[in-house]
C-alpha positions as CSV (number, residue, x, y, z in Angstrom):
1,X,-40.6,134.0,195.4
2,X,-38.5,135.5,198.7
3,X,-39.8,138.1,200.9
4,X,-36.5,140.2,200.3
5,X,-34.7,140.9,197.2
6,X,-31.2,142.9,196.9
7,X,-30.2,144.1,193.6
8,X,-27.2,146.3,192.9
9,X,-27.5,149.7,192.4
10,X,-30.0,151.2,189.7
11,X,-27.6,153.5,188.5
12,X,-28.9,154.4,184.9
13,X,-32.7,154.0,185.4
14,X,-31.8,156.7,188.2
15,X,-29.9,159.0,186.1
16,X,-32.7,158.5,183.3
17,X,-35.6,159.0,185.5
18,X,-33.9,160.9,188.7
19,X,-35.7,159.1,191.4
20,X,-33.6,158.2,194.4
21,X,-35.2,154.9,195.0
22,X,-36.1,153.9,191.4
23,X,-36.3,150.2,191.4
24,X,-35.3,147.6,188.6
25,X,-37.7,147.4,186.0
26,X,-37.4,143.3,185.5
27,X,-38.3,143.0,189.3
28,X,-41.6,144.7,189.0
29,X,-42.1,142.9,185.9
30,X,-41.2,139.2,187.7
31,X,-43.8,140.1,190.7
32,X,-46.4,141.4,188.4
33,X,-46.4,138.5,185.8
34,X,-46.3,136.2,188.9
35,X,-49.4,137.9,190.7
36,X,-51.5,139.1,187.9
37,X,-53.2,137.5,185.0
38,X,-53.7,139.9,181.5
39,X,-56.1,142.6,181.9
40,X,-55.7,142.6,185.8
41,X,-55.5,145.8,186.7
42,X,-52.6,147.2,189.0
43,X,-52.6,150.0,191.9
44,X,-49.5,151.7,192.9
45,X,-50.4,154.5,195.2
46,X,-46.8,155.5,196.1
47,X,-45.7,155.8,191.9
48,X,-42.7,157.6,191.8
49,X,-41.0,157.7,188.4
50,X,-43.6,154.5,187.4
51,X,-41.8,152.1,187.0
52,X,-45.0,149.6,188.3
53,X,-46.9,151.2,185.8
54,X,-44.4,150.4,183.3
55,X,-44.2,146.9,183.9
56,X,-48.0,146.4,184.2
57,X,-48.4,148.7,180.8
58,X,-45.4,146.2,179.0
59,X,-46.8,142.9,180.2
60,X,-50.8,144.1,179.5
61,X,-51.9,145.0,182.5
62,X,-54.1,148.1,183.1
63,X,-52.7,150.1,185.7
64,X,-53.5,153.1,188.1
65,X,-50.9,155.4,189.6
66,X,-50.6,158.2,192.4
67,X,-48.0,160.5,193.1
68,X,-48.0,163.6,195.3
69,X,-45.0,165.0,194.1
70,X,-45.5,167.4,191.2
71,X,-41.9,166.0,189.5
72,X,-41.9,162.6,190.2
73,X,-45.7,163.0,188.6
74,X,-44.8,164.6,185.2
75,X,-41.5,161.9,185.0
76,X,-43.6,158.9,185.5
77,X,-46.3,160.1,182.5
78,X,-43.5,161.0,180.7
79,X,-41.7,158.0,181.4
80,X,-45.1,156.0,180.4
81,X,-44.7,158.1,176.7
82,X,-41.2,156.5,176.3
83,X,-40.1,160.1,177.1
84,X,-37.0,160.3,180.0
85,X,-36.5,162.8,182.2
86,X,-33.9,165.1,180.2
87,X,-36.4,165.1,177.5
88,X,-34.6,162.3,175.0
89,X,-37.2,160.1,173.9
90,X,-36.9,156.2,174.2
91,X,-36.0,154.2,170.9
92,X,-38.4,152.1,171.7
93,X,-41.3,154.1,172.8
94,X,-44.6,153.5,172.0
95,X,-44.9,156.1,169.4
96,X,-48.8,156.1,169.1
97,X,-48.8,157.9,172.5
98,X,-46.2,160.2,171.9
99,X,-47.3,164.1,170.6
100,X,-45.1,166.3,170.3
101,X,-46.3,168.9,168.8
102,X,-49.9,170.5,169.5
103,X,-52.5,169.0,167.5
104,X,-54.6,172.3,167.2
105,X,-51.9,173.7,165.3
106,X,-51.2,171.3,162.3
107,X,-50.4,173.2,159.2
């Protein structure tokens, strides 16, 4: 594995998840599946829009996250519920973690 990687732009994942910096989802997958066994659990402490936590949570790592920024906070849940940042929910989302409607108020 090298030391530096370039990548061209991330155009979409930073339209979807409007993070300046957002990197490629595959990248963090390669490193993690490289560095990590199942179950291992990763630590990103600068998380962003998530997309570490992603990759760990699609490759069956545990993961723990920590962002400052109130935004960048509620994307990167969000973006863990297959939920993008204008609201549009993924296709292929993990449905069992998505609620979207208040469970106190079933009918």
């Amino acid at each position: 594995m090298r030391t530096v990687v370039n990548y061209p732009v991330n155009v979409a994942d930073k339209e979807d998840y409007l993070h300046p910096t957002i990197k490629p989802l595959e990248e963090a997958k390669k490193r993690i599946a490289v560095a990590t066994d199942e179950n291992s659990v990763i630590l990103d402490v600068f998380c962003g829009s998530g997309t570490t936590c992603v990759a760990a949570k699609e490759l069956g790592r545990k993961y723990i996250g920590f962002e400052i920024n109130p935004k960048y906070y509620e994307i990167a849940v969000n973006r863990l519920k297959g939920i993008k940042a204008n609201g549009q929910i993924d296709l292929f989302a993990d449905y069992e973690q998505i609620s979207l409607f208040d469970e106190d108020k079933k009918d």
